[in-house]
C-alpha positions as CSV (number, residue, x, y, z in Angstrom):
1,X,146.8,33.1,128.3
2,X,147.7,36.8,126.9
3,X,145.3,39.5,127.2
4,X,145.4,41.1,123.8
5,X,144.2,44.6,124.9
6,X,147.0,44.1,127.8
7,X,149.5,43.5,125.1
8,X,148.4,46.3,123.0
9,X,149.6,49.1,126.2
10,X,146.2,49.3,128.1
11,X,146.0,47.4,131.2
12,X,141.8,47.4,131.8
13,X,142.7,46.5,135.9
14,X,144.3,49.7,136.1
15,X,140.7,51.3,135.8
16,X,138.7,48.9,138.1
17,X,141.1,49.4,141.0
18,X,140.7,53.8,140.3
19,X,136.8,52.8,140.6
20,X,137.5,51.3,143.8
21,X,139.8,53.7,145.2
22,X,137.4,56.8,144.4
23,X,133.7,54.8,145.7
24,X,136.5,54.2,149.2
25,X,137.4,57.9,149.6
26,X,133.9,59.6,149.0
27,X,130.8,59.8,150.9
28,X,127.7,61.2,149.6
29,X,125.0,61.0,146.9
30,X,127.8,60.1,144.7
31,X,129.5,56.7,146.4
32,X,127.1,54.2,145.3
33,X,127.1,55.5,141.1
34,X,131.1,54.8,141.3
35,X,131.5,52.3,138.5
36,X,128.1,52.3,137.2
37,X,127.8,53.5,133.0
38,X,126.6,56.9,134.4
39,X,126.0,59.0,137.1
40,X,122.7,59.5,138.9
41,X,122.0,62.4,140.9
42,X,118.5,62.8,142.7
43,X,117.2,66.6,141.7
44,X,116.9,68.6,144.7
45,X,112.9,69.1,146.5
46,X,111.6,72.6,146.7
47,X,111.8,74.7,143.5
48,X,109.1,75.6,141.5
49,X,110.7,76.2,138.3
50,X,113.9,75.2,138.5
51,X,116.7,75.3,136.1
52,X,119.7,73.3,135.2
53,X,123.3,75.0,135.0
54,X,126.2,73.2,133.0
55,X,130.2,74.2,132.8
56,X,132.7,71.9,131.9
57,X,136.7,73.2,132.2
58,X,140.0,72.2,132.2
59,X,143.1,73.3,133.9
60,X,145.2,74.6,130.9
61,X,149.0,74.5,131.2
62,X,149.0,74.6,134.9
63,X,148.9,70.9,134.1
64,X,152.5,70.9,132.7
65,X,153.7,72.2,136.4
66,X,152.5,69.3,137.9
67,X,153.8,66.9,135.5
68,X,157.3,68.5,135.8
69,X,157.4,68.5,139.7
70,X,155.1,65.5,140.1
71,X,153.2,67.3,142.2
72,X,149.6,66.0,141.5
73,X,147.1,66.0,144.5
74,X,146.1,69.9,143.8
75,X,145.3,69.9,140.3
76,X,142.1,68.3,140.9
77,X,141.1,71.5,143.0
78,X,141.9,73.4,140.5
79,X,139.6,71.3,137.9
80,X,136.8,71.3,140.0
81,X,137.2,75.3,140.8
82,X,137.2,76.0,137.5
83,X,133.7,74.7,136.9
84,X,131.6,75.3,139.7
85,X,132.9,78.9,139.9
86,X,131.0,79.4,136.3
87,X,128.0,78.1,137.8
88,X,128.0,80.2,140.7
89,X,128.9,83.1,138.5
90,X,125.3,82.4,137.0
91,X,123.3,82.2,140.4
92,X,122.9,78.5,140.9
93,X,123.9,76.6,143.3
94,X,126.5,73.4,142.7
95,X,125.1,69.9,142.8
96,X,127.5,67.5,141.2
97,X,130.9,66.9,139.4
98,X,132.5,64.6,137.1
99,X,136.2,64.0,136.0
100,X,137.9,62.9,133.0
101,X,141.3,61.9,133.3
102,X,143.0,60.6,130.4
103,X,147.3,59.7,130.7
104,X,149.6,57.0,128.7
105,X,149.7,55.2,132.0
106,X,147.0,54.7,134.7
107,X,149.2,54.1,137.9
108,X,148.9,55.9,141.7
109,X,149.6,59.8,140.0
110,X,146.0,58.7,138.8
111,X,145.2,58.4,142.3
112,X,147.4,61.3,143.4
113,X,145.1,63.5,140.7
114,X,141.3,62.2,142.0
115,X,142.3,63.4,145.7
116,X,142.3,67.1,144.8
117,X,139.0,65.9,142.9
118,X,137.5,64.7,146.1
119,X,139.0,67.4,147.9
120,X,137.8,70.4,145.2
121,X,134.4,68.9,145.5
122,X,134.6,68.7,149.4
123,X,135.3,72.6,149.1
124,X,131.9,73.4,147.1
125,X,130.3,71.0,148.6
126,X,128.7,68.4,145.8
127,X,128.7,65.3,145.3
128,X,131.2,63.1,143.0
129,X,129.3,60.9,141.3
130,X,131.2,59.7,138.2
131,X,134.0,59.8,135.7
132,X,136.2,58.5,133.0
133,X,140.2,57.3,133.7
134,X,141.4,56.4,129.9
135,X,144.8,54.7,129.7
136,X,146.1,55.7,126.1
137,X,149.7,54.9,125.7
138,X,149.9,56.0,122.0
139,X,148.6,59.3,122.9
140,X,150.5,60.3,125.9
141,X,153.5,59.2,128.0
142,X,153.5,57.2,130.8
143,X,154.4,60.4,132.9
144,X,152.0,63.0,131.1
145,X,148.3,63.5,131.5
146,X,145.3,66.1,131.0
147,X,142.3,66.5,132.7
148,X,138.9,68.2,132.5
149,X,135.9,68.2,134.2
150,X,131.7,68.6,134.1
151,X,129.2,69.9,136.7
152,X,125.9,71.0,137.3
153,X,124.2,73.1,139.0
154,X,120.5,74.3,139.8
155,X,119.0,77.6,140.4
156,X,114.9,78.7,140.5
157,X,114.9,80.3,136.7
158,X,113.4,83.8,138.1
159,X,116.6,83.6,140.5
160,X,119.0,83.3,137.5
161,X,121.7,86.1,136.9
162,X,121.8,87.8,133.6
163,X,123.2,91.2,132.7
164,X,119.6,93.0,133.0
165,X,119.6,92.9,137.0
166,X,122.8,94.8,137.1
167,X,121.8,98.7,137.5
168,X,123.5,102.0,137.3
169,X,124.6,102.9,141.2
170,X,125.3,99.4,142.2
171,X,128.1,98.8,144.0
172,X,131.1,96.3,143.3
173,X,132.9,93.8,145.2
174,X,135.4,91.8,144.7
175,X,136.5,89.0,146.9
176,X,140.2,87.7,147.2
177,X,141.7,85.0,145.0
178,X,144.6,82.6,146.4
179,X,146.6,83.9,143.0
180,X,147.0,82.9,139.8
181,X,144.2,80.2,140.0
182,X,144.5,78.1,136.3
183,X,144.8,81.4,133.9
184,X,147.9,82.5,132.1
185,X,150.1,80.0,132.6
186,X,151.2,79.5,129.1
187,X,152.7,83.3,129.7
188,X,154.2,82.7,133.2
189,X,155.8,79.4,132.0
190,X,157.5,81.8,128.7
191,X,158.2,84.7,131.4
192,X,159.6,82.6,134.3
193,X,161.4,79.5,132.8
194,X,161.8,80.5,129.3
195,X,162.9,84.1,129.1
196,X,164.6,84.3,132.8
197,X,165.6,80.7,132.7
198,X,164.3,80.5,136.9
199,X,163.1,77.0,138.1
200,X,160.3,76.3,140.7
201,X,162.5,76.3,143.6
202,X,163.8,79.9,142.7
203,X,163.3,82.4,145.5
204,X,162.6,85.7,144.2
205,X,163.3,88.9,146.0
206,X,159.4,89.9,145.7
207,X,157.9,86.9,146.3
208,X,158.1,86.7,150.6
209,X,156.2,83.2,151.1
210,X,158.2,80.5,149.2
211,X,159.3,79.5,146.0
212,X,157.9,80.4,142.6
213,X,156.8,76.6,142.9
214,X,154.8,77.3,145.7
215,X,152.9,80.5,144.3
216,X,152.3,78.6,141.0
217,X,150.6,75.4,142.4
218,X,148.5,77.2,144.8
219,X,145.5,75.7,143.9
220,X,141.9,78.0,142.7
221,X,139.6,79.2,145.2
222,X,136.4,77.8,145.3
223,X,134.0,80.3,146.0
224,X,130.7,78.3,147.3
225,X,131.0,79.0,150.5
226,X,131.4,82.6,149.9
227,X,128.7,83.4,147.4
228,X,125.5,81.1,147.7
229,X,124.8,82.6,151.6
230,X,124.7,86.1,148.9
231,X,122.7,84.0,146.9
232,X,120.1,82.5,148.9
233,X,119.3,86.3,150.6
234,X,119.3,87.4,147.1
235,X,122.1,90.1,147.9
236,X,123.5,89.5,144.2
237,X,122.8,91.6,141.0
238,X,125.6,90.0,139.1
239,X,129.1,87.9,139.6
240,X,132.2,87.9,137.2
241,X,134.6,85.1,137.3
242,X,137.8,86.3,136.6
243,X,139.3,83.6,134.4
244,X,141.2,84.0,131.4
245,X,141.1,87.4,129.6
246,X,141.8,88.9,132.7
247,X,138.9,92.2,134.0
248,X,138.8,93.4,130.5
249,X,137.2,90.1,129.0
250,X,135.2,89.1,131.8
251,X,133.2,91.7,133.9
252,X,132.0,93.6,130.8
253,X,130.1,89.8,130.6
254,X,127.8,90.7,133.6
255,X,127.2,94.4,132.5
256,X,124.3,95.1,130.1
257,X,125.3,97.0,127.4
258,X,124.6,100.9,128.8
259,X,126.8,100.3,131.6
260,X,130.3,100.8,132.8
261,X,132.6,98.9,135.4
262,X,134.7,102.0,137.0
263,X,136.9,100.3,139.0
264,X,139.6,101.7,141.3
265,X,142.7,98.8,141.4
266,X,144.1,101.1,144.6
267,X,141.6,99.5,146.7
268,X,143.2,96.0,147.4
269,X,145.8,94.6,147.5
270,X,147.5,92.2,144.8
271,X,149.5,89.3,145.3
272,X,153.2,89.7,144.8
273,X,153.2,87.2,142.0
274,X,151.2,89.3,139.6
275,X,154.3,92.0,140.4
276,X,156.5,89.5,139.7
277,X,155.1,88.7,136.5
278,X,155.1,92.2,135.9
279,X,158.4,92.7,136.4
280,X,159.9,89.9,134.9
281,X,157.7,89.7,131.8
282,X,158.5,93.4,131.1
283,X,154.7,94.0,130.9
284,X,152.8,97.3,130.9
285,X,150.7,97.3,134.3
286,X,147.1,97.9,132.1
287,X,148.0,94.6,130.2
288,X,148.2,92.3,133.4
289,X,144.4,92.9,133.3
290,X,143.7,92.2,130.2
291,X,145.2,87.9,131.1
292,X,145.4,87.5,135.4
293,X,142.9,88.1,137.5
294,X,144.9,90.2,139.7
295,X,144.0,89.4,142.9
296,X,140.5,89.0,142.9
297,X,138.6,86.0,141.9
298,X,134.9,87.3,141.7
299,X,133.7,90.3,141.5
300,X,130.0,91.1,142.4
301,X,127.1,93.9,142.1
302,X,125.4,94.6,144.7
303,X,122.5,97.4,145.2
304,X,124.2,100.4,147.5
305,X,122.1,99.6,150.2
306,X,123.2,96.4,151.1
307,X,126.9,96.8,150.5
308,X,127.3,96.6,154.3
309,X,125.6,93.5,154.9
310,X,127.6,91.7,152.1
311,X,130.6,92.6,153.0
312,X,130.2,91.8,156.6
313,X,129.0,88.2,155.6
314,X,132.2,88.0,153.3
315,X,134.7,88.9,155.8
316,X,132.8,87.5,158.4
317,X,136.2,84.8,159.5
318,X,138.6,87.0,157.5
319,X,139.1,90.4,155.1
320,X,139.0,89.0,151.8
321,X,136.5,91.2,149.7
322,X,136.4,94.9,149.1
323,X,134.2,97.9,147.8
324,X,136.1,98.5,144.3
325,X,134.2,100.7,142.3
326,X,130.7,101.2,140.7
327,X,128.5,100.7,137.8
328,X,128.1,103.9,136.0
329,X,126.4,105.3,132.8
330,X,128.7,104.0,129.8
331,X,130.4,106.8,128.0
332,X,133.3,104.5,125.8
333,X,134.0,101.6,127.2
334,X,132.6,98.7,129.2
335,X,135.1,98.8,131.7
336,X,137.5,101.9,133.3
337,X,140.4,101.6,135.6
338,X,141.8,103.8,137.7
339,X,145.0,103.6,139.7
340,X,147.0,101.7,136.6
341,X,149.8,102.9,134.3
342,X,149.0,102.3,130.9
């Protein structure tokens, strides 16, 4: 007997056996919602008022990287990064993640995909506790796919972030990112392939670990582990996520409106890529911030005292964050930069 649905391009099986794989490969809060009609998370004992945090992301046109060089078990990282980073940026702490992945075809790159969910969530350690694989053939190839993701975290409301704890005289940090994270791509992809017709196994001159390929997919940091033992000592004023728009866009978002990010871009040291880019797109220096992160993921303010302390538990297994600048007295604009060409 036909299956109608089957007939029509959708092939329902396809979904039970993702179910199976996903409740098989996690551990956790999370393995016994797999399959269920929703997740079901068990709220954390010991806050007094507490708060819920939501951010739900995607992964832009990093995606179309993947597809092209079927390279699919990061991208999940990525996904995953790019949500609980915004809740961290806020002052909660992560609890739980779910993934929608929607493709023409649900075969093993659906598989392929939920390992660098599993894996992302491993990294900021919460629980996966549900999410959506939608087959739609008339939407999609059987080679394409997109996917986005949802998370939540919790934080005591007093505890939140908010532009009115940052204060004139504290001092910022900003801590390493692996590169490019999931920003920007749409003007790499034009600058690298388009313009200068390179491929992903191209080995440029500046570029000393690999191909472009290998800079491109290097997967978003998750910064977790990093920022919630800041957290939890209350060490943190405020945290920037440097996602698309670059500095320009996003650390004026932690500032209250009197203030000023002065920021000196001699003080670490930028991935290759982002000189690359520079290069290759024919790009004024000052733009590059205005779109990539340039090297640093988050960027925190911190009271002057206790600079010391945070930097010494950020680079307590490696250097990865550095004294940048200061938050000054506003006299134009939100943010300065020194050190950059214009």
């Amino acid at each position: 007997m036909s299956n109608p649905y089957k007939d029509a391009g959708v092939n329902v099986e396809s979904g039970y056996r993702i179910s199976k794989f996903v409740k098989k490969n996690i551990d956790g809060n999370g393995s016994n919602n797999i399959g269920n009609f929703g997740g079901m998370y068990e709220i954390p004992q010991g806050y007094r008022n507490p708060v819920l945090i939501s951010s739900n992301d995607g992964v832009g046109t990093k995606l179309l990287l993947t597809i092209q060089n079927c390279k699919l078990d990061t991208i999940g990282i990525d996904c995953v990064a790019m949500c609980v980073n915004d809740i961290i940026a806020q002052g909660a702490r992560p609890l739980y993640f779910l993934d929608y992945i929607s493709t023409g075809k649900v075969d093993g790159k659906v598989e392929e995909i939920l390992k660098g969910v599993i894996a992302g969530c491993d990294l900021a350690g919460i629980d996966l506790i549900g999410g959506e694989t939608a087959e739609m053939p008339d939407v999609y190839s059987e080679t394409s796919y997109d996917i986005a993701g949802f998370s939540v975290g919790i934080a005591e409301k007093s505890a939140v972030l908010n532009q009115e704890n940052v204060e004139e005289g504290d001092v910022l940090i900003g801590i390493s990112s692996s590169g490019l994270h999931s920003n920007g791509y749409s003007l790499v992809r034009k600058i690298l392939f388009k313009d200068n017709k390179f491929d992903m196994d191209t080995k440029l001159p500046e570029l000393k670990h690999g191909s472009l390929g290998d800079y491109l997919l290097e997967p978003t940091r998750i910064y977790a582990k990093d920022i919630l033992p800041l957290l939890d000592k209350k060490l943190v004023h405020g945290i920037s996520h440097i996602t698309g728009g670059g500095f320009f866009e996003n650390i004026p978002r932690m500032l209250p409106d009197k203030l000023t990010a002065r920021i000196d871009t001699r003080k670490w040291k930028q991935p290759e890529i982002f000189d690359a880019l520079c290069k290759y797109g024919k790009l004024a220096p000052l733009d590059m911030y205005h779109i990539f992160n340039m090297g640093l993921g988050m960027v925190i303010a911190v009271s002057p005292d206790q600079e010391q302390e945070v930097l010494s538990i950020l680079n307590r297994d490696k250097s990865q964050a550095y004294r940048i600048g200061d938050v000054i007295n506003r006299i134009k604009n939100p943010i300065e930069l020194l050190g950059v060409n214009k």
